[in-house]
C-alpha positions, -999 to 999 in steps of 0.1 A, spaced: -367 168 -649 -349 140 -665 -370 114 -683 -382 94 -715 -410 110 -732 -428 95 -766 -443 114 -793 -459 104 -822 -472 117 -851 -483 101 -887 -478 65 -877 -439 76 -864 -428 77 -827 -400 95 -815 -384 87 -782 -369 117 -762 -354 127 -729 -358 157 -708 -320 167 -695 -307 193 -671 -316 229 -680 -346 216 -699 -332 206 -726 -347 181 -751 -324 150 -763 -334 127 -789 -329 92 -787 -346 74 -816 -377 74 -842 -391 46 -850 -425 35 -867 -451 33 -841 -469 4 -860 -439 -19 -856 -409 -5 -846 -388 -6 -870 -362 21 -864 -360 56 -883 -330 65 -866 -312 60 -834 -284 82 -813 -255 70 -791 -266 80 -755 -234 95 -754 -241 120 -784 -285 123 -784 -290 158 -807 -311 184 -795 -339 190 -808 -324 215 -837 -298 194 -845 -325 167 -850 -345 189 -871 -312 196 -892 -304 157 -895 -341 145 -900 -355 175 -915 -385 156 -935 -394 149 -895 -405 186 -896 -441 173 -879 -428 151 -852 -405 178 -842 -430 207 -840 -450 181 -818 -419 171 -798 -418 213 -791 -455 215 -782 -453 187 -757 -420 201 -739 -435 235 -736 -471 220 -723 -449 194 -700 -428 228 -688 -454 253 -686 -489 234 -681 -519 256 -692 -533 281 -670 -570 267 -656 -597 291 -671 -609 313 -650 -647 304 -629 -673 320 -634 -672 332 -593 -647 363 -588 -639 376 -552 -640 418 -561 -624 439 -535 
């Protein structure tokens, strides 16, 4: 799992990469209406996700919806159960 992922969330879009071990690594927010750039990371220094929220900490929404994605991406919902059982 090792790939760029975009979020946004009040006109803000955060670009981020799924790493080794699941981690999360941030690589830049910008403004989603033009792209004008928040903040950016060296590639050879990206933050995790709770050292973004320490840097960026105003960011408190795009980071909550940064987690929400990563856990749906890692563990996908269950599918609701059909009305049809099988009883043994």
């Amino acid at each position: 799992m090792d790939d760029m992922r975009r979020t946004e969330v009040d006109g803000l879009r955060v670009t981020w990469r799924l790493v080794q071990h699941h981690l999360i690594a941030i690589v830049a927010v910008d403004n989603a209406c033009d792209a004008s750039p928040i903040a950016s990371f060296c590639p050879s220094n990206y933050p995790d996700l709770a050292l973004a929220r320490e840097l960026l900490p105003e960011l408190a929404r795009l980071w909550d919806a940064v987690r929400h994605e990563f856990w749906t991406r890692l563990f996908p919902p269950m599918p609701l159960a059909t009305s049809e059982r099988v009883l043994a």
